[in-house]
C-alpha positions as a Markdown table, in Angstrom:
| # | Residue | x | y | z |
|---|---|---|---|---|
| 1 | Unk | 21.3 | 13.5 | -3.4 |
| 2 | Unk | 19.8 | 12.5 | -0.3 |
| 3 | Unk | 16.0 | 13.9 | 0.5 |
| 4 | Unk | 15.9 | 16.9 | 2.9 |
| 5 | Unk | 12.8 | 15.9 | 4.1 |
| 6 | Unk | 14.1 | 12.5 | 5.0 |
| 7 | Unk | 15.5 | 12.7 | 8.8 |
| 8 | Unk | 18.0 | 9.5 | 9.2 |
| 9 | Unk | 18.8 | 7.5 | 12.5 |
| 10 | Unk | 21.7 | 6.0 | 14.1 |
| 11 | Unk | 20.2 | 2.8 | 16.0 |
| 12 | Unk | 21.2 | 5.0 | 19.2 |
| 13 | Unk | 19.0 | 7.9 | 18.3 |
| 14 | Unk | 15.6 | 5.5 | 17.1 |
| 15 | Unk | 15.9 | 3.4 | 19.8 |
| 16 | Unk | 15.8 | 6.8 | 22.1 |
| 17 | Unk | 12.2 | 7.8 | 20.5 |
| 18 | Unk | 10.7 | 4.2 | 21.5 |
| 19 | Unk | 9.3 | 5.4 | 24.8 |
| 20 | Unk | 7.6 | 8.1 | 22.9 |
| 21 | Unk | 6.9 | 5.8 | 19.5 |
| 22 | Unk | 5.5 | 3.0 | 21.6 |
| 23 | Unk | 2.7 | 4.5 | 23.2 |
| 24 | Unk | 1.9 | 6.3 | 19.8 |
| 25 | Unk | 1.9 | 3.1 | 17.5 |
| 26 | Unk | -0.3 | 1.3 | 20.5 |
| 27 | Unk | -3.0 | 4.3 | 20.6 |
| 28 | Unk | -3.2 | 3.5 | 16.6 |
| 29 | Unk | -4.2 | 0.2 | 17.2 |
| 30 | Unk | -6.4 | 0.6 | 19.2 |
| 31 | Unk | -8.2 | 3.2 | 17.6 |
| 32 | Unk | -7.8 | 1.4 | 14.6 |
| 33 | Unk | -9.4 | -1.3 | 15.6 |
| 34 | Unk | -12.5 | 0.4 | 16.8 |
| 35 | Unk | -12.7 | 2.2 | 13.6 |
| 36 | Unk | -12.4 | -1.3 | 11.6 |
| 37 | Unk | -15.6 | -2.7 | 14.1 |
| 38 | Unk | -17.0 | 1.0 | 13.6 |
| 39 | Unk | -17.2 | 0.5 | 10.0 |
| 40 | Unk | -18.3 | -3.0 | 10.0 |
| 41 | Unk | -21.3 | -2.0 | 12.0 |
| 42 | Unk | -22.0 | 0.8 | 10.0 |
| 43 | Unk | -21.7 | -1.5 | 6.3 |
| 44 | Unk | -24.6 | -3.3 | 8.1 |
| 45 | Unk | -27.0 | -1.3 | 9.2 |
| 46 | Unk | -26.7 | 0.8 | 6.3 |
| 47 | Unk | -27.1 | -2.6 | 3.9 |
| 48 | Unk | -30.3 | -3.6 | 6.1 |
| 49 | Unk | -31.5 | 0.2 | 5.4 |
| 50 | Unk | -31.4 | -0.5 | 1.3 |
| 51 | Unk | -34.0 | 1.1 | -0.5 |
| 52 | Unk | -34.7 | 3.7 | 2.0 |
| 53 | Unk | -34.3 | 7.3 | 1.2 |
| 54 | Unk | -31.4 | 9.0 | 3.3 |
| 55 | Unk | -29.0 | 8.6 | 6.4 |
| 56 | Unk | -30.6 | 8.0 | 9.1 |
| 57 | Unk | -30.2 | 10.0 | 11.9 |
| 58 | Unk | -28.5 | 6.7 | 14.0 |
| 59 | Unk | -26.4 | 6.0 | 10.3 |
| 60 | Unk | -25.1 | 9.9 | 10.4 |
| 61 | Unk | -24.5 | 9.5 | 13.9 |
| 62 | Unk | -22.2 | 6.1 | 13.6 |
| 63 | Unk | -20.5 | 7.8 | 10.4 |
| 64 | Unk | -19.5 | 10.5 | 12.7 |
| 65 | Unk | -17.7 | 8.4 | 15.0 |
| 66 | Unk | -16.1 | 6.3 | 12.5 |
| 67 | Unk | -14.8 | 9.9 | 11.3 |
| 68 | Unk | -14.1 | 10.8 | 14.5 |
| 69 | Unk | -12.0 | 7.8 | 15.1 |
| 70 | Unk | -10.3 | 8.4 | 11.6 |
| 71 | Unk | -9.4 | 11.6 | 12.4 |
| 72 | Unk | -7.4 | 10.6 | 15.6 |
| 73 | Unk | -5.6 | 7.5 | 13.8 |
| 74 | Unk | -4.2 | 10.7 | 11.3 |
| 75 | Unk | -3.2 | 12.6 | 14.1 |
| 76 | Unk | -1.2 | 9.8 | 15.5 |
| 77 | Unk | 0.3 | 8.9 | 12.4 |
| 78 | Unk | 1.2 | 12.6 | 11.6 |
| 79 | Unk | 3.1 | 12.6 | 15.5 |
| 80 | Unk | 4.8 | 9.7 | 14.1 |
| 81 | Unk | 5.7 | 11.8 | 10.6 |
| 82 | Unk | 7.5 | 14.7 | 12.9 |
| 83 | Unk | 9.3 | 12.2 | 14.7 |
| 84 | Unk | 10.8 | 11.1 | 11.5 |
| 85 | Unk | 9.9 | 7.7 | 11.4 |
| 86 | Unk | 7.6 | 5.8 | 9.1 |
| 87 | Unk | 4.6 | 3.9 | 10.2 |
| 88 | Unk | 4.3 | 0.7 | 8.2 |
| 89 | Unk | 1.5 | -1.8 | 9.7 |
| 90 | Unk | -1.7 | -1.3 | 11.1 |
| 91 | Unk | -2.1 | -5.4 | 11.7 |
| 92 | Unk | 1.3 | -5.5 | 13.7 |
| 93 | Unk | 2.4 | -1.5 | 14.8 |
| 94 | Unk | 5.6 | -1.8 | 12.3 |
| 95 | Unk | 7.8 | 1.0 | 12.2 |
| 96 | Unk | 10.6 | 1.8 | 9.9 |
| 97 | Unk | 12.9 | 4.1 | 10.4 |
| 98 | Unk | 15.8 | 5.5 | 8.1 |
| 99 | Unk | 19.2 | 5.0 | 8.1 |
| 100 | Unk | 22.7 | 4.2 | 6.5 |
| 101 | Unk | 24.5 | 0.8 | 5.6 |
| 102 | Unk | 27.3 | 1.2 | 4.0 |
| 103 | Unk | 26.5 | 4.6 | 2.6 |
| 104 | Unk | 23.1 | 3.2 | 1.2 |
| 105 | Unk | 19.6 | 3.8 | 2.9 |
| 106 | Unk | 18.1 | 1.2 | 4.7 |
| 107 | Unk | 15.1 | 0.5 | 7.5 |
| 108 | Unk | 15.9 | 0.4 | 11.1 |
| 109 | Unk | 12.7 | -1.7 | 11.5 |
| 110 | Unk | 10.7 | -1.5 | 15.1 |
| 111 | Unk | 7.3 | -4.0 | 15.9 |
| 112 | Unk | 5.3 | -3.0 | 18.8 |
| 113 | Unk | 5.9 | -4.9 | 21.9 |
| 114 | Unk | 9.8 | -5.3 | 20.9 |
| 115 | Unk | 11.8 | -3.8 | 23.5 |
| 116 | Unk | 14.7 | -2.1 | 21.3 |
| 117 | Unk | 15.2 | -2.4 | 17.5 |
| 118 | Unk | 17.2 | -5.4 | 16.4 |
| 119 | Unk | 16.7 | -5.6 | 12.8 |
| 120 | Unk | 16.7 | -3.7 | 9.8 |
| 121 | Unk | 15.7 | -3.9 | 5.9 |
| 122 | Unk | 16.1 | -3.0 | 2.5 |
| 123 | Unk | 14.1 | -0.2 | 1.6 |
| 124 | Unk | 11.9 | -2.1 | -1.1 |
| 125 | Unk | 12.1 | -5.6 | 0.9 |
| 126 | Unk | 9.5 | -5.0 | 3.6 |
| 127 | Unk | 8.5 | -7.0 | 7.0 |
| 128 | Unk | 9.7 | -10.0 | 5.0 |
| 129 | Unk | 12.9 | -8.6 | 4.4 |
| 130 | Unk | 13.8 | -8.5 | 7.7 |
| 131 | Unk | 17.7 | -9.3 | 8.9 |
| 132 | Unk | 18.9 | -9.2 | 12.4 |
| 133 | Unk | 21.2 | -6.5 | 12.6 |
| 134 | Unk | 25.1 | -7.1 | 12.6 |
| 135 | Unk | 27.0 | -6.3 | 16.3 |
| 136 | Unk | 28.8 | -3.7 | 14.8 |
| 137 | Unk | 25.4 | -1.9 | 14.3 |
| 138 | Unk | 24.5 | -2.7 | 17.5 |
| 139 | Unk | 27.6 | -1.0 | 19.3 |
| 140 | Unk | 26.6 | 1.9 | 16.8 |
| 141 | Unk | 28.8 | 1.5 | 14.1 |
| 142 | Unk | 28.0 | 1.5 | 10.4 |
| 143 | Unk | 25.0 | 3.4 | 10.9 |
């Protein structure tokens, strides 16, 4: 029995949400990516701080922003979760969405900076996994 929370996609309807989906996935890595130098920063002032008793008040003030920042990434992800689709890569703004192939599910798969989707994969198979998808799919059948 198929998930109810699942929401499946013809390659029609996911390629409809990448002009909303794009932006999204770009804010993420960008925000991700100040969070990673964020943290960084904050892992070394707080390792040349050792021995001292407390946050200091510039520590507290960087763990603040790296929660800030945190905070934002989990609101774009959760835009992305009532969209339906499933964001996969933080490194390359991969995003899955489900669908059918041949009455199995399967992941319409979608890398930022790829105009429209062109591939899909197995559900346990991944980025690796990746196939170009068949014409057929393409003109919308099979999906």
């Amino acid at each position: 029995m198929a998930d109810e929370r699942i929401r499946y996609f013809t390659l029609e309807e996911a390629n409809r949400t990448l002009p909303y989906v794009g932006p999204i996935v770009a804010d993420i890595l960008a925000a991700y990516k100040r969070w990673r130098t964020g943290v960084r920063k904050y892992e070394n002032l707080a390792a040349q701080k050792q021995g001292k008793e407390g946050e200091s008040p510039e520590l507290a003030s960087m763990r603040g922003e790296v929660d800030d920042v945190a905070q934002q990434i989990n609101a774009y992800l959760e835009e992305l979760s009532t969209v339906g689709c499933v964001f996969k890569g933080f490194d390359e703004g991969l995003v899955d969405f489900y669908s059918k192939l041949d009455g199995r599910d399967v992941f319409l798969c979608w890398k930022l900076g790829e105009s429209e989707i062109s591939y899909w994969h197995e559900l346990d198979a991944g980025f690796a996994g990746r196939q170009e998808l068949a014409v057929e799919l393409i003109q919308g059948e099979g999906c």
